[in-house]
C-alpha positions as CSV (number, residue, x, y, z in Angstrom):
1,X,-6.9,-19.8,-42.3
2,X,-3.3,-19.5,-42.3
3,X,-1.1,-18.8,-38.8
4,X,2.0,-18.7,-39.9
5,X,2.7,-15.2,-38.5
6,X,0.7,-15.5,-35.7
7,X,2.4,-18.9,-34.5
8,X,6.0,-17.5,-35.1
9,X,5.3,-14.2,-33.2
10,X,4.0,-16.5,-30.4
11,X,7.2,-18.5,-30.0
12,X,9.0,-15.7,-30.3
13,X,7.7,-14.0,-27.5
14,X,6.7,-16.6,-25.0
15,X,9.2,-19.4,-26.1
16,X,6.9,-21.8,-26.2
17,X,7.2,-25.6,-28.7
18,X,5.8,-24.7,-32.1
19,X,3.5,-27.7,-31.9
20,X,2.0,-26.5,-28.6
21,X,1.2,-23.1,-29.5
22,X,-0.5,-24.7,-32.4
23,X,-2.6,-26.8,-30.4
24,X,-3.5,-23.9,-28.3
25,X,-4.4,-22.1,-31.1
26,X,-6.5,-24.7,-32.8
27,X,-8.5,-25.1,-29.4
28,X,-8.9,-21.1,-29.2
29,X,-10.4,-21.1,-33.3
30,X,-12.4,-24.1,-32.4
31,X,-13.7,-22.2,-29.2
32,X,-14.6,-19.5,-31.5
33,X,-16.9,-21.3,-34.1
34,X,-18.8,-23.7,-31.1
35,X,-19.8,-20.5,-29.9
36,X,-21.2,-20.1,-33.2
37,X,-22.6,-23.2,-34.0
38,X,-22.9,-24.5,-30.5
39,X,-24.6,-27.8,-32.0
40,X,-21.9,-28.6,-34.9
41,X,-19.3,-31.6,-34.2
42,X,-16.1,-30.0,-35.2
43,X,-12.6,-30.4,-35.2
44,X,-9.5,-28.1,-36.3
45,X,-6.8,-29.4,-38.4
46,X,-3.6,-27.8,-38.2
47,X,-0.5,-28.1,-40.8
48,X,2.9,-27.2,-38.7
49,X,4.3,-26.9,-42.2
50,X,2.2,-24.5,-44.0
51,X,0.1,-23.2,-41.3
52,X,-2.8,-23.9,-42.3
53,X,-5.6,-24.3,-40.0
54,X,-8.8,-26.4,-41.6
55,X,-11.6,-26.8,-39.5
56,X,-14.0,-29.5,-40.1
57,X,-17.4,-30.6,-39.4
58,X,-19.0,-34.1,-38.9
59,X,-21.8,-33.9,-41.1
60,X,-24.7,-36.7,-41.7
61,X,-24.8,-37.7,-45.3
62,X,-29.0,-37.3,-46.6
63,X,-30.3,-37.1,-49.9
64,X,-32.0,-33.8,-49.3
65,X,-29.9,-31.9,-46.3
66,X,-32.7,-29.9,-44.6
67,X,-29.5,-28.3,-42.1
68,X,-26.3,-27.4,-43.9
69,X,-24.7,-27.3,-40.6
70,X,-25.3,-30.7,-39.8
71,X,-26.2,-32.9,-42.9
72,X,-24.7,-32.5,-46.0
73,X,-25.9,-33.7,-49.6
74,X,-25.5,-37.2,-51.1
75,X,-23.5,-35.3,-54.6
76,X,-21.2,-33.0,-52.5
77,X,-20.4,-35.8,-50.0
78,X,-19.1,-38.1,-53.3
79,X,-17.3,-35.0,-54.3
80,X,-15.0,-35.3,-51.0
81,X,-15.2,-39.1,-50.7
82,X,-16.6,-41.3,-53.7
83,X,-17.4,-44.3,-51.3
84,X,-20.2,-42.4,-48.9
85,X,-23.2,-43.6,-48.8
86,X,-27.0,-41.8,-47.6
87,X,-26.7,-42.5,-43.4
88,X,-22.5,-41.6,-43.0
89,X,-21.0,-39.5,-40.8
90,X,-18.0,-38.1,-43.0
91,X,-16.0,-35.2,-42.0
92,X,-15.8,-32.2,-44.9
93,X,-14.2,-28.9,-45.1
94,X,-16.9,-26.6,-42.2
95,X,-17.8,-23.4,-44.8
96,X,-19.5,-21.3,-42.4
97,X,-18.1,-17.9,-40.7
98,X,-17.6,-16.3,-37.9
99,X,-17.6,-12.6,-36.7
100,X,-15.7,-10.4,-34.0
101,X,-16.9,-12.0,-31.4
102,X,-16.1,-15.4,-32.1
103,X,-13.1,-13.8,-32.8
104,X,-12.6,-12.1,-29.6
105,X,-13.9,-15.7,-27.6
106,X,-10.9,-17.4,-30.0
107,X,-8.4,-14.9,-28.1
108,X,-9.7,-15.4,-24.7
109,X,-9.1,-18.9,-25.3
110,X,-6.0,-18.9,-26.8
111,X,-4.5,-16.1,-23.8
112,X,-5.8,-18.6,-21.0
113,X,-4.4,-21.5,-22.3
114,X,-1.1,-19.6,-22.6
115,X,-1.5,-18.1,-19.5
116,X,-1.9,-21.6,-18.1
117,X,1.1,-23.0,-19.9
118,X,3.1,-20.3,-18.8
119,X,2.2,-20.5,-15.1
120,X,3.0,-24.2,-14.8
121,X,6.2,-23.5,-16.2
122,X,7.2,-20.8,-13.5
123,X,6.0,-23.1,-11.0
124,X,8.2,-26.0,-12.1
125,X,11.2,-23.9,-11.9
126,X,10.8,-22.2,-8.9
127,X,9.0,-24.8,-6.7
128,X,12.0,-26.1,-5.2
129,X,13.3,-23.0,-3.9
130,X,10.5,-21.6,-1.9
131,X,11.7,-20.8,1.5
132,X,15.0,-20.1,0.0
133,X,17.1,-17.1,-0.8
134,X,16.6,-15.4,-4.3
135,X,18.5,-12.9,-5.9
136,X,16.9,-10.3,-8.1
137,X,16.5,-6.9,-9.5
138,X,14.0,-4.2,-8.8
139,X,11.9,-4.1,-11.6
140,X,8.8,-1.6,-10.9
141,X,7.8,0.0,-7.4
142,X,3.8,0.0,-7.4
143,X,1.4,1.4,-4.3
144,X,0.8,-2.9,-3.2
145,X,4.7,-3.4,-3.2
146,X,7.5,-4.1,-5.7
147,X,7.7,-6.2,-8.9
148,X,11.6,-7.7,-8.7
149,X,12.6,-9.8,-11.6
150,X,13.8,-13.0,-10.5
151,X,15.6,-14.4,-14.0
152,X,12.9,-13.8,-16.7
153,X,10.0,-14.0,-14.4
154,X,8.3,-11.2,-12.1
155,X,8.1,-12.1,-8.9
156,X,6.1,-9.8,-6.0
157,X,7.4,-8.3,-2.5
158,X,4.1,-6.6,-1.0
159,X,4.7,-3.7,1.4
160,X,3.4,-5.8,4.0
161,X,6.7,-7.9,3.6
162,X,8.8,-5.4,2.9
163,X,11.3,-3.8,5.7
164,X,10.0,-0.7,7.2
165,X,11.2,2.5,5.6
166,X,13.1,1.2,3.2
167,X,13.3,2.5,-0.3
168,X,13.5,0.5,-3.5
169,X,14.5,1.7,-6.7
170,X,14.9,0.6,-10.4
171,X,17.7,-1.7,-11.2
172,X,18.6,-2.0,-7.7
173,X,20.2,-5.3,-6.8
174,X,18.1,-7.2,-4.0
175,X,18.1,-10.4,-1.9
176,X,14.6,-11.8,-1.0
177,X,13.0,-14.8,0.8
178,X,11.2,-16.7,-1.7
179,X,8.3,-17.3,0.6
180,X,5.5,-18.7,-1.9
181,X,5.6,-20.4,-5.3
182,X,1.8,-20.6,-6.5
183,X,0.3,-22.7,-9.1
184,X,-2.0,-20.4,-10.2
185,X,-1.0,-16.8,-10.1
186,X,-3.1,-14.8,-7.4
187,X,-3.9,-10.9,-8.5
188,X,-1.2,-11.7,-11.3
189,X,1.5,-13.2,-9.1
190,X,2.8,-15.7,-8.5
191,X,6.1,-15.4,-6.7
192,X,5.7,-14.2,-3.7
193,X,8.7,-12.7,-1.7
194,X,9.4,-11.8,1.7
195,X,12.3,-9.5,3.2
196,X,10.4,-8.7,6.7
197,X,10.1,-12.5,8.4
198,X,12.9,-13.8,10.9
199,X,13.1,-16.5,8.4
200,X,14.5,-14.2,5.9
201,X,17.3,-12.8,8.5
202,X,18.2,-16.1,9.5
203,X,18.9,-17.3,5.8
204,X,20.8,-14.4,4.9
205,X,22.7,-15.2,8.2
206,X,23.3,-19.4,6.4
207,X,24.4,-17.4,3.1
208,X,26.6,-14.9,4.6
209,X,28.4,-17.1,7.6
210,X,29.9,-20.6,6.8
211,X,29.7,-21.8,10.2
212,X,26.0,-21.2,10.3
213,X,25.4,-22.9,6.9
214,X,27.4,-25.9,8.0
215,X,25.8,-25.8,11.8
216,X,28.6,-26.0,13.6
217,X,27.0,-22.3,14.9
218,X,23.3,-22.8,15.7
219,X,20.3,-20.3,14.9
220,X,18.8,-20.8,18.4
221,X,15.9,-18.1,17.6
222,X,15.4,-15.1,15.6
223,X,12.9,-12.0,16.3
224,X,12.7,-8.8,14.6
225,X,11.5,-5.7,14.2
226,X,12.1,-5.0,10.4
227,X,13.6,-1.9,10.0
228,X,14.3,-0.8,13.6
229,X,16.2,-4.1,15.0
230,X,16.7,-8.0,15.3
231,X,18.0,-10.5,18.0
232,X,19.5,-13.3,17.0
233,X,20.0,-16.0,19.4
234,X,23.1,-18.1,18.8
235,X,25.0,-21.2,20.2
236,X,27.7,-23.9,19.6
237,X,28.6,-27.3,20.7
238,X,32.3,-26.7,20.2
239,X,33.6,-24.6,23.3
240,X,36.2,-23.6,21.1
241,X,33.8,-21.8,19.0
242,X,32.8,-18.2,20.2
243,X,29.2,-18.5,18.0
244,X,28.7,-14.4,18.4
245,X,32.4,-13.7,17.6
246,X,31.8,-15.9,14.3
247,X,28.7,-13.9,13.2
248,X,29.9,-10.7,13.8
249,X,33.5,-11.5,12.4
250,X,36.9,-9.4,13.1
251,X,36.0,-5.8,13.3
252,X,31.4,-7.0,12.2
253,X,33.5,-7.8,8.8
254,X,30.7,-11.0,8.6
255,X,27.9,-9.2,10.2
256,X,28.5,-5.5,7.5
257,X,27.0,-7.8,4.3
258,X,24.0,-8.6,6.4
259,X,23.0,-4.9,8.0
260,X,23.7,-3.7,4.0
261,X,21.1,-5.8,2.8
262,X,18.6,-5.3,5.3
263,X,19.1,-1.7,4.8
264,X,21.2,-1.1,8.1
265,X,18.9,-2.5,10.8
266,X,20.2,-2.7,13.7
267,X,20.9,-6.9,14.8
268,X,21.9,-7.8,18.6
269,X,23.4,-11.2,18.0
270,X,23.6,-13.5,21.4
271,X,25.0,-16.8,23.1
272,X,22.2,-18.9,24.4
273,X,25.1,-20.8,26.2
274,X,24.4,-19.0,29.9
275,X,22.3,-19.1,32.8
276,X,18.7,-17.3,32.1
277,X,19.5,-14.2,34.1
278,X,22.3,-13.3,31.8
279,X,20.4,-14.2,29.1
280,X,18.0,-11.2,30.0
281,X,20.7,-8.9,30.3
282,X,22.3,-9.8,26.8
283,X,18.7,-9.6,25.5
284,X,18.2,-5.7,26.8
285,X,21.6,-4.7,25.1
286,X,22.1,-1.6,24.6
287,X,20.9,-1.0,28.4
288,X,23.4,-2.1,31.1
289,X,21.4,-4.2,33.9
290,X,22.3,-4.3,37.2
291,X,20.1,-7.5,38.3
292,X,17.7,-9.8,37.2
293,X,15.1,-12.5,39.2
294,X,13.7,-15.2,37.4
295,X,10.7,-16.4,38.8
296,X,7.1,-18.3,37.0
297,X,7.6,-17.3,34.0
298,X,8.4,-13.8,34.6
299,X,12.1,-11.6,34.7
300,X,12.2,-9.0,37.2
301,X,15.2,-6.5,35.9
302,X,16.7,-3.6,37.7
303,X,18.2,-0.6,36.2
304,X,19.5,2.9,36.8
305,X,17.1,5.6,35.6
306,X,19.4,6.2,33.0
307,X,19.6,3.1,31.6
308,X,15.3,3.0,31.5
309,X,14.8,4.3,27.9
310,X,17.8,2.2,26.4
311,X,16.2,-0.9,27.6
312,X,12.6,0.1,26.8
313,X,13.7,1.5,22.9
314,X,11.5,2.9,20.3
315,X,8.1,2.7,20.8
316,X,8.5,0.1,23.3
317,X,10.3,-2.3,20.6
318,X,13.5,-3.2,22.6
319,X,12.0,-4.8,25.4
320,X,9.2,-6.5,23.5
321,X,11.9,-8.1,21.6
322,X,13.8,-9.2,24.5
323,X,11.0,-10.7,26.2
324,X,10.0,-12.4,23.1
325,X,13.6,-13.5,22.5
326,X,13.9,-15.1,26.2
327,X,10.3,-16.2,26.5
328,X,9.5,-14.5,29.5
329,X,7.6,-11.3,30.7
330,X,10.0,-8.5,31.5
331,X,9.2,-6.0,34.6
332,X,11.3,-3.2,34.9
333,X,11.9,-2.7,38.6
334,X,13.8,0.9,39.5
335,X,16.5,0.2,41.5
336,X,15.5,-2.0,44.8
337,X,12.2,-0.7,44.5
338,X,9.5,-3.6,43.9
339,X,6.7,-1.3,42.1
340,X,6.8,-1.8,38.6
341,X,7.0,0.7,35.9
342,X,6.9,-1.2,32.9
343,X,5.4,-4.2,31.6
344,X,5.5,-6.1,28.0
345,X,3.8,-9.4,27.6
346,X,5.0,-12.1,25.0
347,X,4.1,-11.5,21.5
């Protein structure tokens, strides 16, 4: 059984050792013939050089071999090696055939083990950038998400991590959280990528700002609504340092490369260094506040009528955010009034 061909279109393709690929193919031929000949003691025999593949069979040496599969004849036995005796155990040259479905078990076998090989690899290389960011290319857009090729490999962004709204295409250029590296792929992936978490923004906030990647400007807390906004909570040690100023940059210059890649959703970025009442304000931007009380847990805010709906936002988003930015339960009082109108709880 020569596998010449078979072997070089192999390493070819999946750049796999030579010697490997002909170990896994040996065990997926010897798969095929157990199947066969479940009770035969085999082993396969592989020449790198030639390409030969020899499988061979334990046999019993008898006078009178009542089961060629197992015994073999006193005569033939010399024939292979002059010094066996009735009683050995020699190994000889295994004669018998198999059909197509041997042949198909031999190809099971010889895919998995592959498949195995192949998925150890990916997980070596990538292991020690999960939680990282990744740059990549759209590959395919499927109903479950998008295929992006990171390098040579596929990784997978499902919808369910993938900013609201937004539209992928073909060749596009992408930046993604690496979120899990698995050691066995799970409904054929095994990268698994991430472009709706906070931790996603706040990476692309230590690639795109020096000051952030070097901490001198402190991530205090990011939430986000992926695809309608994001508030990012900032400080510094230095008072010389304005940490907003430094993310958003002369004119957003530093902030632009971040709202491109996130597909222009909208990011509130704010210094943690004040009292908590003006932390609430800064946390209902756009909405101008005229007062806030701080009190168990719970921000009372007043605002002109005007100002309701800019606070509030879409679908209620603003404020949620806000509240979960600051930690506290936000009322929105009208005016002087003390009867509430709205209410969002802590996500």
């Amino acid at each position: 059984m020569n596998l010449v061909e078979v072997i070089n279109e192999l390493v070819e393709e999946k750049g796999l050792e030579r010697s490997v690929l002909g170990s896994i193919v040996c065990d997926g031929i010897l798969a095929a013939f157990h199947k066969k000949y479940p009770e035969a003691v085999l082993k396969a025999d592989y020449d790198q050089k030639s390409g030969d593949v020899t499988i061979l069979a334990n046999k019993k040496v008898v006078t009178t071999p009542e089961d060629d599969v197992l015994e073999i004849s006193l005569r033939k036995a010399k024939n292979i090696d002059p010094k066996a005796e009735v009683g050995d155990d020699i190994w000889v040259p295994f004669e018998e055939q198999i059909g197509r479905i041997e042949i198909l078990k031999a190809k099971q076998v010889i895919a998995s083990k592959i498949k195995n090989i192949e998925a150890s690899a990916i997980y070596n290389a990538f292991r020690d950038k999960e939680g990282t960011i990744v740059h990549g290319t759209v590959h395919k857009i499927e109903r479950a998400g998008a295929s992006i090729k990171l390098q040579d490999h596929l990784a997978f962004l499902p919808k369910s991590l993938s900013i609201l709204g937004e539209k992928l295409n073909p060749g596009y250029s992408i930046k993604a959280l690496l979120k899990e590296v698995l050691a066995e792929p799970r409904n054929e992936n095994q990268l698994i990528l991430d472009r709706a978490s906070s931790e996603f923004l706040k990476k692309l906030f230590e690639l795109e700002i020096p000051e952030v990647f070097e901490k001198v400007v402190e991530i205090r807390k990011v939430v986000r609504s992926p695809g309608y906004k994001s508030k990012v909570m900032v400080a510094s040690s230095d008072p010389n340092i304005d940490p907003v100023g430094t993310c958003i940059g002369v004119g957003g210059s530093r902030i632009k490369p971040i709202l491109k890649e996130i597909d222009g959703e909208k990011i509130d970025v704010i210094s943690s260094n004040a009292a908590q009442e003006e932390l609430v304000k800064s946390a209902l931007k756009p909405a101008e506040i005229r007062k806030v009380e701080v009190e168990n847990g719970r921000a009372k805010v007043w605002l002109d009528d005007d100002q309701r709906s800019l606070a509030i936002g879409k679908m209620g988003q603003n404020i949620s955010l806000a509240s979960r930015l600051v930690g506290l339960d936000i009322e929105l009082m009208e005016n002087q009034k003390t009867s509430s109108t709205e209410e969002i709880n802590i996500i």
